[in-house]
C-alpha positions in Angstrom: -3.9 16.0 8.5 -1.3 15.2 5.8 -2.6 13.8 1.9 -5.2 10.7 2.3 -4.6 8.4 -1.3 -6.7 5.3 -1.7 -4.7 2.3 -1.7 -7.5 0.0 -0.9 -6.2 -2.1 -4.2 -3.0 -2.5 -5.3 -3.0 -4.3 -8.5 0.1 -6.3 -9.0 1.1 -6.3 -13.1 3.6 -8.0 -15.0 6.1 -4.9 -16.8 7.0 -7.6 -19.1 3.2 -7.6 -21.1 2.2 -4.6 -22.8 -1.5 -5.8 -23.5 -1.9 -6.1 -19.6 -0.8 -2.8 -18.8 -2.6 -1.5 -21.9 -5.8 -3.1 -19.9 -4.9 -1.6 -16.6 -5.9 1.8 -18.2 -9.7 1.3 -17.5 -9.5 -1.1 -14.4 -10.8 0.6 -11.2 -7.7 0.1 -9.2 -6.5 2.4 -6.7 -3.2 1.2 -7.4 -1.2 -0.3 -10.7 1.7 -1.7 -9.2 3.9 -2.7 -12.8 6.2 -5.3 -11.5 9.7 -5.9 -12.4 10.6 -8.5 -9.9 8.9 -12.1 -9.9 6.2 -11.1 -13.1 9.4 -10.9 -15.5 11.4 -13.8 -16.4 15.5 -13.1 -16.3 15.5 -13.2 -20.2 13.0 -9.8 -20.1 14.2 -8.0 -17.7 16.0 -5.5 -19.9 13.5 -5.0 -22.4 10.4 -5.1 -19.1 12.8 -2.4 -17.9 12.6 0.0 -20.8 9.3 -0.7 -21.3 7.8 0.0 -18.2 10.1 3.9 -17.8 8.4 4.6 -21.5 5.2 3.6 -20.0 5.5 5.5 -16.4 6.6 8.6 -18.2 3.9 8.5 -20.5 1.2 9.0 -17.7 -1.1 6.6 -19.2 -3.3 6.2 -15.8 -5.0 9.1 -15.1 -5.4 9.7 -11.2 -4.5 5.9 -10.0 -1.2 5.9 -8.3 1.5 4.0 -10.2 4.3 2.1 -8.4 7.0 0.3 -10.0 8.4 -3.3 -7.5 12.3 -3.3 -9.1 14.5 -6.5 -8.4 16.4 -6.7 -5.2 19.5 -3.9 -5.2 21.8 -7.0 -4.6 20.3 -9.2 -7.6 21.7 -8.5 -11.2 18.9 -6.1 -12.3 18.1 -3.7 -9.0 20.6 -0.8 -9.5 20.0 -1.4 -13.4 16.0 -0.8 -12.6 16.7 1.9 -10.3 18.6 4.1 -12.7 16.4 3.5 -15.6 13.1 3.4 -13.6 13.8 6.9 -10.9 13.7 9.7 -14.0 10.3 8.2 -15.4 8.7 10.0 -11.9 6.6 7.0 -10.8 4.2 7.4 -7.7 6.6 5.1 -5.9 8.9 2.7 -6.4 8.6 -0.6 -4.3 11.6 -2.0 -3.0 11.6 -5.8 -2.3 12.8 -8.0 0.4 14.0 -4.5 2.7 14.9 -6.2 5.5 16.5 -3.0 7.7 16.5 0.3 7.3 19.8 1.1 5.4 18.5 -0.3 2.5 16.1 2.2 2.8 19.0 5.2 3.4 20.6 3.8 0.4 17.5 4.3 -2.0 17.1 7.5 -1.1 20.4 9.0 -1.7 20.4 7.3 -5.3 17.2 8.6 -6.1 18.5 11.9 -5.7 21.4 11.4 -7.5 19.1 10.0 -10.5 17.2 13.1 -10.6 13.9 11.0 -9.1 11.3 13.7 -8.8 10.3 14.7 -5.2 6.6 13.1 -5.3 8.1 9.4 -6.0 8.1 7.8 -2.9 9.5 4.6 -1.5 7.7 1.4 -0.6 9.6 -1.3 1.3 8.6 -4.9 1.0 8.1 -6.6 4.3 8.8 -10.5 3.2 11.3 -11.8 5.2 12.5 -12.9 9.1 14.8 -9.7 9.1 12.5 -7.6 8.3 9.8 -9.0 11.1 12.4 -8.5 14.0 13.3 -5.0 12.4 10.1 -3.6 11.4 10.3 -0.6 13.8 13.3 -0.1 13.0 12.4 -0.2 9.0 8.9 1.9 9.0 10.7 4.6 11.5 13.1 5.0 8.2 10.3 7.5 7.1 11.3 10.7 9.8 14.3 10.6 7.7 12.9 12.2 4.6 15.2 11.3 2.3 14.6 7.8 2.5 10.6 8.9 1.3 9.2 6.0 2.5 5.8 6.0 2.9 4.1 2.5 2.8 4.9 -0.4 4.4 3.6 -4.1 1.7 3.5 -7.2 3.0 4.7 -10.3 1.2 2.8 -13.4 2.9 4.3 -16.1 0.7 7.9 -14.9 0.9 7.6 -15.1 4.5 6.2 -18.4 4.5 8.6 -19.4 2.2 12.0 -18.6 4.6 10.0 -19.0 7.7 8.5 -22.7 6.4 5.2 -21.2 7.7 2.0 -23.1 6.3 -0.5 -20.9 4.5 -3.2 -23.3 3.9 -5.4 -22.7 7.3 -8.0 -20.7 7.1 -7.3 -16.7 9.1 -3.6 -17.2 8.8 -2.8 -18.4 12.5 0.3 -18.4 12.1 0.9 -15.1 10.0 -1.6 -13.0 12.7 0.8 -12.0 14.8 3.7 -10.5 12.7 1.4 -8.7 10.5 0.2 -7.0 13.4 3.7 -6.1 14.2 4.0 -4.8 10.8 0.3 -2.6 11.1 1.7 -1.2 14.9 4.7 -0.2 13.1 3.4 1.5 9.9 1.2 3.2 12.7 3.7 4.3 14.9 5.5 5.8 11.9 2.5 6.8 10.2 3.0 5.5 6.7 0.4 3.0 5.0 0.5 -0.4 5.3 -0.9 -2.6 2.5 -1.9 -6.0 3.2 -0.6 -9.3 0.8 -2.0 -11.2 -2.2 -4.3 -14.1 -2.1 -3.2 -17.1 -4.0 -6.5 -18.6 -4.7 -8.1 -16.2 -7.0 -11.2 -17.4 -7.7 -12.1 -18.4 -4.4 -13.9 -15.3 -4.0 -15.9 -16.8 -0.3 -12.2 -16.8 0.6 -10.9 -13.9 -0.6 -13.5 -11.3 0.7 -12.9 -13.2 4.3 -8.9 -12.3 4.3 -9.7 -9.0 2.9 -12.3 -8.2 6.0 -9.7 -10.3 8.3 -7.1 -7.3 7.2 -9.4 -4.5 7.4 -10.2 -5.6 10.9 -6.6 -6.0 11.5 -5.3 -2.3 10.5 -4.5 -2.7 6.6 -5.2 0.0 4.2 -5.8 -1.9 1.4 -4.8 -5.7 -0.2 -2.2 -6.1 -2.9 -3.9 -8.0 -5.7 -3.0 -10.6 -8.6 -6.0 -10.4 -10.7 -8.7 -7.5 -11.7 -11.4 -9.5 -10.6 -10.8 -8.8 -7.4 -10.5 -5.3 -7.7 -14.2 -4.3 -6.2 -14.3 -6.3 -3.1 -11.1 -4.8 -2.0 -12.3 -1.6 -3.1 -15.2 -2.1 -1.2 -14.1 -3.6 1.5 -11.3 -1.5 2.6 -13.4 1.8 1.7 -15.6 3.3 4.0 -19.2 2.2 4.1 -21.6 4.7 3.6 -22.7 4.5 7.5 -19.7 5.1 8.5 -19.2 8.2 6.1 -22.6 9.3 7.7 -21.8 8.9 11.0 -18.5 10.6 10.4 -19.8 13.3 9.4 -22.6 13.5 12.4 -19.8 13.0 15.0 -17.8 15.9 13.1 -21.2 17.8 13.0 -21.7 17.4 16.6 -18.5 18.3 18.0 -18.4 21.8 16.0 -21.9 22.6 17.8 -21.3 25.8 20.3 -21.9 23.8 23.3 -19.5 21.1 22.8 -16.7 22.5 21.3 -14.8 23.0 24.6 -16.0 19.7 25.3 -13.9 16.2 25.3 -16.5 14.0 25.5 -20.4 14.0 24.7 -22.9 11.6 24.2 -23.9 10.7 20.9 -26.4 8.1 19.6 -26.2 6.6 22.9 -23.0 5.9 23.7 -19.9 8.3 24.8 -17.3 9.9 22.4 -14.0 11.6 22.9 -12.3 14.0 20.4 -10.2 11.2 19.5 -13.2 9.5 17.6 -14.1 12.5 15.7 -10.3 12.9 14.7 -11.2 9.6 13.4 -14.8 10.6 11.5 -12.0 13.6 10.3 -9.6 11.0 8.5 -13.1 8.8 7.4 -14.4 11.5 5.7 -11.5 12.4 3.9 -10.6 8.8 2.8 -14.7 9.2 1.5 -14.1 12.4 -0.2 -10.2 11.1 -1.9 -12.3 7.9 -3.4 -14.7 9.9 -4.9 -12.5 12.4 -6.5 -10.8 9.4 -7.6 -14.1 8.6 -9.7 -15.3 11.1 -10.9 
C-alpha cells in the first residue's frame, strides 16, 4: 500500500497576509494550502510571491502538508510563481484551471529544470468544462511520473461560473454528476481527490451536510475558506472510531489460521470478501497517519 496523508482539510490561505499564515501555525489542518491565485490582488503578487518561498522554505508547519495554488501558467504571474515557488520544496504545488493533461507534462519538466525537490508533488485544479470531458485523461497524467501528480481539487464555483450552473440548491443537483466523474477518475488513477469550498461559512447545518454528501460521494477531504471549519471536516472525512474497530476485527479475522486461505467468511452476521479487509487495511492506516499527525 503506497503512503496514506490526511487531507481531510485543506485550508485555503491568502500568501499575500503574513498574520494569517503566522496563525496557520497552530490550526489543526491537515492541509495549509497558501494561495497565490484569487487570495492576492494583481498589485501583491510579487511581493505574496517572495513571501510565501521565504515562508515554505522556512518549514514553519511542522507535519501538516503545505501546498502552494500559483496563478495560471498562461496569466502574467504563473511561470513567475513557478520559478520562484519550486526551490522553496513545498508539499505540492496546485496548479489551477488544468484543463488536459499537457499542462500537466509541462509542469513537470519545469520543475525539474527549477531544481523542485522530488517529494513536491503536483495538484491539478479541476474547475472548468475541459477539464470535466478530460478528467481521465488529466488524473491518468500521474503513470507518467514526471508530471508527479497526485491529487485531483475541485473548484465548484469556477465551474459554475463557465458552465452558468446554479449553486444555491441544496446537494448540488446539478454538480452530482461530474464530481463523480472526477472521484471515478482520481480512483481509476489512484491519486486523492479533494472535494471544493463551501461559500457560506457560517452555515455550519449546511456545511457538515456537503461535507457528509462528499464523504459519501468518494472525496478525501474538503478544501476550506475558514478555520472554523476545520474540525467537522476533520471529523467527518476521518474515520470514526467504529469503523477503526471494525477494521481492525475484519483484519484480525482474516489472519486467523482457518481463514487465511479463505475469500470469504462470515463476520458479525453478514459475509466479507478479502476485498473488504483490503479496505479495514487502508482504514486502519488512514487511523494510524491522523494520529501520528497529533501527537
Amino acid at each position: 500500500m503506497t503512503e496514506i496523508r490526511p487531507r481531510r482539510s485543506v485550508l485555503a490561505m491568502p500568501g499575500s497576509n503574513p498574520r494569517v499564515l503566522e496563525k496557520a501555525r497552530g490550526l489543526p489542518t491537515d492541509v495549509v494550502m497558501i494561495d497565490l491565485e484569487d487570495g492576492v490582488a494583481p498589485e501583491m503578487k510579487a511581493e505574496g510571491r517572495d513571501a510565501v518561498a521565504a515562508t515554505v522554505a522556512s518549514r514553519p508547519y511542522g507535519r501538516r502538508e503545505v501546498v502552494v495554488r500559483i496563478n495560471g501558467l498562461d496569466t502574467p504571474w504563473g511561470e513567475a510563481d513557478l520559478a520562484r515557488i519550486a526551490p522553496a520544496g513545498p508539499d505540492a504545488i496546485v496548479i489551477p484551471k488544468v484543463s488536459g493533461p499537457d499542462a500537466l507534462v509541462a509542469v513537470g519538466s519545469r520543475l525539474r529544470r527549477l531544481g523542485a525537490p522530488d517529494h513536491t508533488r503536483v495538484w491539478a485544479m479541476i474547475e472548468t468544462p475541459l477539464a470535466i470531458l478530460h478528467i481521465a485523461e488529466i488524473a491518468s497524467a500521474a503513470r507518467d511520473v514526471d508530471t508527479r501528480l497526485s491529487c485531483l481539487l475541485v473548484g465548484p464555483n469556477d465551474l459554475a461560473k463557465s458552465s452558468r450552473v446554479r449553486l444555491g440548491m441544496p446537494g448540488r443537483p446539478a454538480l452530482m454528476p461530474w464530481l463523480m466523474n472526477v472521484v471515478m477518475a482520481a480512483r481509476a488513477y489512484e491519486v486523492d481527490v479533494i472535494d471544493g469550498i463551501y461559500n457560506a461559512f457560517r452555515d455550519e447545518s449546511g456545511f457538515r451536510a456537503e461535507c457528509e454528501q462528499g464523504r459519501d460521494s468518494g472525496f478525501d477531504g474538503k478544501m476550506l475558506i475558514h478555520p472554523g471549519q476545520i474540525a467537522t471536516a476533520n471529523e467527518l472525512f476521518g474515520p470514526s472510531e467504529a469503523e477503526i474497530e471494525e477494521a481492525r476485527a475484519i483484519i484480525a479475522v482474516f489472519a486467523e489460521p482457518e481463514n487465511r486461505t479463505r475469500g470469504a467468511i462470515a463476520f458479525r452476521g453478514r459475509m466479507i470478501e478479502r476485498l473488504h479487509a483490503v479496505e479495514a487495511s487502508r482504514i486502519v492506516a488512514l487511523a494510524d497517519a491522523i494520529a501520528a499527525r497529533a501527537a
